[in-house]
N, C-alpha and C positions, 0 to 999 in steps of 0.2 A: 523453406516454406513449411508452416507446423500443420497439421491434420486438418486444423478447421479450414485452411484452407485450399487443403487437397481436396478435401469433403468437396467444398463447392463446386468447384469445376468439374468431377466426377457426376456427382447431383444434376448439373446442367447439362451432361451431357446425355445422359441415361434418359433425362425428362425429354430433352429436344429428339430423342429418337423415338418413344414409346408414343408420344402425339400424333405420328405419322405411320404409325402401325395399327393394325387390327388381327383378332382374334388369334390363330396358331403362332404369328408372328412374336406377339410378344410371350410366348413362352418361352423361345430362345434369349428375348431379351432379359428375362426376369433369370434365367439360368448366366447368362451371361453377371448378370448385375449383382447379382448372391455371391458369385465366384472371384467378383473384382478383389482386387489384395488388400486396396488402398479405400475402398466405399464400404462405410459402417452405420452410413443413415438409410433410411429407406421410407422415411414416412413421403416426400415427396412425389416418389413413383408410384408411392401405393394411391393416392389422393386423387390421380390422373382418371379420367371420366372413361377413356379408354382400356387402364385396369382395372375399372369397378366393372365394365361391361365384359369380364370375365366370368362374372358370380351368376352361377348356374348354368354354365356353358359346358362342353365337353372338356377344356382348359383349365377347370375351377379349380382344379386341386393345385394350380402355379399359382392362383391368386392368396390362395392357404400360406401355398410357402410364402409366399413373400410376404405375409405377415405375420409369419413366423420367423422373420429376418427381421422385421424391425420390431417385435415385441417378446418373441419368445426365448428359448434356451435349447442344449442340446436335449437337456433332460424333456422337457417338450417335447422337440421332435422324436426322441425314442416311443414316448409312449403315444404319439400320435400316428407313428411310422406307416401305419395299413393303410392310410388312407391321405398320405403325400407323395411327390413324388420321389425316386430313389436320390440320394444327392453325390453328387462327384466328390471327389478329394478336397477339392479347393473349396467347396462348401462346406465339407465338414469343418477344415479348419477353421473358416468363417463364424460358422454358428458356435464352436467353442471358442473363439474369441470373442464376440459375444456376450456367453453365456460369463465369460469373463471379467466383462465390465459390466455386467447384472448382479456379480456378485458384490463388485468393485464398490457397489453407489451405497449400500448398506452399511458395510462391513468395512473396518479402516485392517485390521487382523485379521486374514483368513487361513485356518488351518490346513497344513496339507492336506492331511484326511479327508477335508472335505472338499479343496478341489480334487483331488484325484476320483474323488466322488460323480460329483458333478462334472467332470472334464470324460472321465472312461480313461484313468492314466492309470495306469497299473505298479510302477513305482517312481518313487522321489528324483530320479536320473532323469527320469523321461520329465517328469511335470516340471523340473528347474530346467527344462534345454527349452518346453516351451515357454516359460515366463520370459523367458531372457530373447528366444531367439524370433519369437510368435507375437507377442504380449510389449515385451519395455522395447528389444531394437523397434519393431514398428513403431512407437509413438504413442501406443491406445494407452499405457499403463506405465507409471514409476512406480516404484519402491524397493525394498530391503528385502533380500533373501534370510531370512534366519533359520540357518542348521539344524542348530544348538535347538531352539524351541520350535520345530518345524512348524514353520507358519510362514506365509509371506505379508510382508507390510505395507501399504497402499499408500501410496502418497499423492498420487494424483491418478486418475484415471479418466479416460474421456467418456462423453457423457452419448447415448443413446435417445433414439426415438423416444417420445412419451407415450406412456400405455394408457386406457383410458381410467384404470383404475390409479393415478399418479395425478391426475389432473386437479382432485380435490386439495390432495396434499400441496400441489404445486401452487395450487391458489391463497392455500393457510400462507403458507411460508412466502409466498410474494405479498399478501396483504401484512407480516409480520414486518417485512422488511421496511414497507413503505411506514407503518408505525413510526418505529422506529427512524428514518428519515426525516419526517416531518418533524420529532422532537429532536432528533440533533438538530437540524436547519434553528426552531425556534431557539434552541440553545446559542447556535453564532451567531443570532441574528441578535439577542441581549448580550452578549460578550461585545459584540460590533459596536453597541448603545453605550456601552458602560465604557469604550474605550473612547470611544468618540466624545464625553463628556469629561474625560479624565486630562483630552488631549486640550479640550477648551480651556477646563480649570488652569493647565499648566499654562496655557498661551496668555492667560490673564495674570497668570503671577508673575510670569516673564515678564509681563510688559510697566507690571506693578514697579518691580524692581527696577528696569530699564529708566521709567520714570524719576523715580527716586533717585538713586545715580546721577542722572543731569541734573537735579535741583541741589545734590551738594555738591556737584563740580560748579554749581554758579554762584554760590556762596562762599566756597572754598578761598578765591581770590580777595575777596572784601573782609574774612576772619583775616587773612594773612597779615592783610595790611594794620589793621588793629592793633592785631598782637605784635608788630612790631613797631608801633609808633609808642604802645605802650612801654617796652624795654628800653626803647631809646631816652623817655621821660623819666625814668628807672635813674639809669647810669648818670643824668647830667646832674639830680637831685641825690646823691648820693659821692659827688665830687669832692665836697669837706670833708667829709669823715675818710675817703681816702688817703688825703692830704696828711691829716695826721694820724692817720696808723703807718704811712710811708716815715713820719716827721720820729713816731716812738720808736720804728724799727729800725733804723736810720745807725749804723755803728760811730762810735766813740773814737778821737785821740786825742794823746795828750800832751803837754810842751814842757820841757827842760830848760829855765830863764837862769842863765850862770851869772856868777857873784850875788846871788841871791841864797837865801835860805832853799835849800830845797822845797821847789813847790811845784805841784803840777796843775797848769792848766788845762779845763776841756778847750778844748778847739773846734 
């Protein structure tokens, strides 16, 4: 099963619990749901009419975090720290994983330097054991560790909540795309035209030719016959002159008449 659809059923179940909670309740759930190993969305929880009835309550500072889980970073939370709540271990990993595929969605090269920056990793040991063992075995992230040019290389990475400030962008780039659609479509749609007229032309020369074809298979029979009554009237008018080219090439002999003068006759 790939992430997108571990997401969902995670997402479903988080939603189906927090509908049926109020106030202090879901503070545990939002602590719970930040701390999941396996849930990296969070806009749906946060959307829920019973999370928004956190905002300005004695709770409010969970409803912070939790949207600092689906839009923020760690670097965020540090500077925001006085005024959220403290986060457990398995939070922290969270939000820098995260803050991971925040980096992930810009950047296809990211320098070590600069996560170790943004992560709080202190050396190269530690930040390649989390890419590897936090980051790609989970699923959220592919790519290429390079040594040599310390950098890590993004090849895929999964994608996050949308923040409000992405919206605009998300709009350009979907109205881009649909452009783009409609003139390839209009494109197959004259490729389709031109082949579909190319396939008519051919069916009419086939059938040009087809025609043709049986008109000299039915004529073929009546030339035959012609040109061979012709040869036959050939050879019978042409009988005498055989005769005697047979009569000139015809060999000679000759006769020996005794008590006679030598003489020879043809024979």
């Amino acid at each position: 099963m790939d992430i997108e659809e571990k997401q969902a059923e995670h997402i479903a179940h988080f939603v189906q619990q927090a509908s049926i909670l109020k106030g202090a309740s879901l503070s545990k759930l939002i602590v719970d749901a930040t701390s999941h190993p396996s849930l990296f969305a969070f806009s749906e929880i946060l959307a829920l009419p019973n999370i928004l009835e956190l905002q300005g309550m004695e709770n409010s500072a969970y409803l912070d975090l939790l949207r600092m889980f689906a839009q923020g970073t760690w670097s965020d939370y540090k500077r925001n720290a006085d005024h959220l709540p403290q986060l457990v271990p398995d939070q922290v990993l969270k939000l820098k994983q995260l803050s991971m595929l925040t980096l992930a969605e810009t950047n296809k090269v990211l320098p070590y330097d600069l996560l170790m920056q943004e992560l709080d990793v202190t050396n190269v040991r530690e930040l390649e054991d989390f890419l590897i063992s936090e980051c790609m075995y989970v699923g959220i992230v592919r790519g290429k560790l390079d040594q040599l040019r310390r950098c890590f290389e993004v090849q895929f990475a999964a994608g996050r909540d949308l923040r409000p400030e992405q919206l605009g962008s998300m709009i350009q780039t979907l109205s881009s795309w649909l452009t783009t659609s409609e003139n390839l479509l209009s494109t197959i749609q004259e490729k389709i035209k031109w082949a579909d007229s190319m396939s008519e032309l051919d069916l009419k020369h086939k059938k040009e030719v087809e025609e043709r074809i049986e008109e000299v298979k039915k004529t073929l029979p009546h030339k035959a016959e012609l040109e061979f009554r012709g040869h036959e009237e050939f050879f019978s008018e042409s009988g005498g002159v055989m005769d005697y080219d047979e009569d000139r090439t015809r060999p000679k002999s000759w006769e020996y008449r005794a008590g006679d003068d030598i003489q020879w006759h043809e024979v």
